[in-house]
C-alpha positions as CSV (number, residue, x, y, z in Angstrom):
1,X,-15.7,3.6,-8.9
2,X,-15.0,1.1,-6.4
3,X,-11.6,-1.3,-7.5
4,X,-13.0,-5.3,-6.2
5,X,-14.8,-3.3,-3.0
6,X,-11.6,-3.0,-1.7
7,X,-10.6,1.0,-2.3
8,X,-13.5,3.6,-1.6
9,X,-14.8,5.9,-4.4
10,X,-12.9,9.5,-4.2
11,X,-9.8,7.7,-2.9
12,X,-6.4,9.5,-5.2
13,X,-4.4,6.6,-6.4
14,X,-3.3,4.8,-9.3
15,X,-6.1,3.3,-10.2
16,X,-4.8,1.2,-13.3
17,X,-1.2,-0.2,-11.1
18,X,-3.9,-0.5,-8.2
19,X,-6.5,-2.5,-10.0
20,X,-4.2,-4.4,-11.7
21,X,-2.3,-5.2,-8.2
22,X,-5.5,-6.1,-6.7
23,X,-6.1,-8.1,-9.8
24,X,-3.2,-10.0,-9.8
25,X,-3.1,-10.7,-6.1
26,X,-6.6,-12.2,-6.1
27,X,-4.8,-14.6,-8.8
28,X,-2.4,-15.7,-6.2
29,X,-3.2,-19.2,-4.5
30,X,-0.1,-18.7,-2.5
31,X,-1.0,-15.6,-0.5
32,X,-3.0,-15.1,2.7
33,X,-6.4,-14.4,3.0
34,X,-7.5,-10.7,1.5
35,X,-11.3,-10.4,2.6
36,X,-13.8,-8.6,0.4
37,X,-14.1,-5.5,2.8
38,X,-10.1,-5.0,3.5
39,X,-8.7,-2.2,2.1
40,X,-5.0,-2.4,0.2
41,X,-3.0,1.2,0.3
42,X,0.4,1.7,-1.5
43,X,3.1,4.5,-1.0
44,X,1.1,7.3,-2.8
45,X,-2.2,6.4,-0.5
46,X,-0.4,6.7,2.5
47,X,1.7,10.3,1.4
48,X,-1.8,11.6,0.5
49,X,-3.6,10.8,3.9
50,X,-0.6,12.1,5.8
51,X,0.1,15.6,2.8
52,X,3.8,14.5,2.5
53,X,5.8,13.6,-0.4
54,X,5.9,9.5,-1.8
55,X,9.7,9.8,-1.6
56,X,9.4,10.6,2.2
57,X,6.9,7.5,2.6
58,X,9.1,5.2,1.1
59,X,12.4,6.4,3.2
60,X,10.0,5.1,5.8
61,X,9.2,1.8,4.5
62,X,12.8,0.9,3.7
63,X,14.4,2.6,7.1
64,X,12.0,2.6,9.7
65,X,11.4,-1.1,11.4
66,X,8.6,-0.5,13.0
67,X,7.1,0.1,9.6
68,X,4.7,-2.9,8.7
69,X,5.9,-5.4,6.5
70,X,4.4,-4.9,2.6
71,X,1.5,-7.8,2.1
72,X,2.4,-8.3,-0.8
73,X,4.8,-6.9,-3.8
74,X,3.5,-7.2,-7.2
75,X,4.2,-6.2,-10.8
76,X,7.9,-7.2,-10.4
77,X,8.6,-10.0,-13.3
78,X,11.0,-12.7,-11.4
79,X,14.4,-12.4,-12.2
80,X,14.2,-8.7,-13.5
81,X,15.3,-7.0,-11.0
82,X,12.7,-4.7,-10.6
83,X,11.6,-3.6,-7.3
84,X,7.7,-4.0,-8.2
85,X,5.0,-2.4,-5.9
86,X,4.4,-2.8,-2.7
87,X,0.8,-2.9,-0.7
88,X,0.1,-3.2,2.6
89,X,-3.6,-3.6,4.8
90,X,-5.2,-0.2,5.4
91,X,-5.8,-0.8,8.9
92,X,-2.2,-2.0,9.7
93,X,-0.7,1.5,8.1
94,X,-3.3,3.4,10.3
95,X,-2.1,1.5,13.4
96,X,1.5,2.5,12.8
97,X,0.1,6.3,11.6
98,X,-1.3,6.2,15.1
99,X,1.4,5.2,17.0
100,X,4.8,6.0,15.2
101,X,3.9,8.8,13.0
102,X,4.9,12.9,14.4
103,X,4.0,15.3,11.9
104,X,6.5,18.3,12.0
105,X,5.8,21.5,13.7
106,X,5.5,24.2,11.0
């Protein structure tokens, strides 16, 4: 099942918090441009391309700052405090997989 053409069939991920991200941010007239063929990835997409934990992922996100900024953050109700969910472009994760990212030596 393909999520609004933007997330490939087979892909692992939260499919319900994904579609309803994807849902949500299509909703938005604020935000920029998403176009039909861009892909949206969250912590869990990128620890499964890379076989490493979500909590190591998100250390990343929060500590590294060459990390690339979130496009968006969603499900987090104004005011609650929550943290919500953050995705970010496909292509811009792979650029910083490519560049930044050392996998350990076993």
């Amino acid at each position: 099942m393909s999520v609004g053409g933007w997330i490939p069939s087979g892909e692992l991920l939260n499919r319900k918090t994904l579609h309803v991200a994807i849902w949500r941010l299509s909703k938005v007239a604020t935000m920029s441009a998403v176009d039909d063929g861009e892909q949206l990835v969250g912590i869990g997409d990128i620890a499964f391309q890379l076989k490493i934990t979500r909590q190591a992922v998100d250390y990343w996100t929060r500590k590294d700052p060459r990390f690339p900024e979130p496009l968006q953050i969603i499900n987090a109700p104004a005011g609650s405090g929550a943290k919500g969910t953050r995705v970010w472009r496909k292509r811009e994760i792979d650029v910083w997989i490519h560049e930044h990212y050392r996998r350990r030596k076993a």
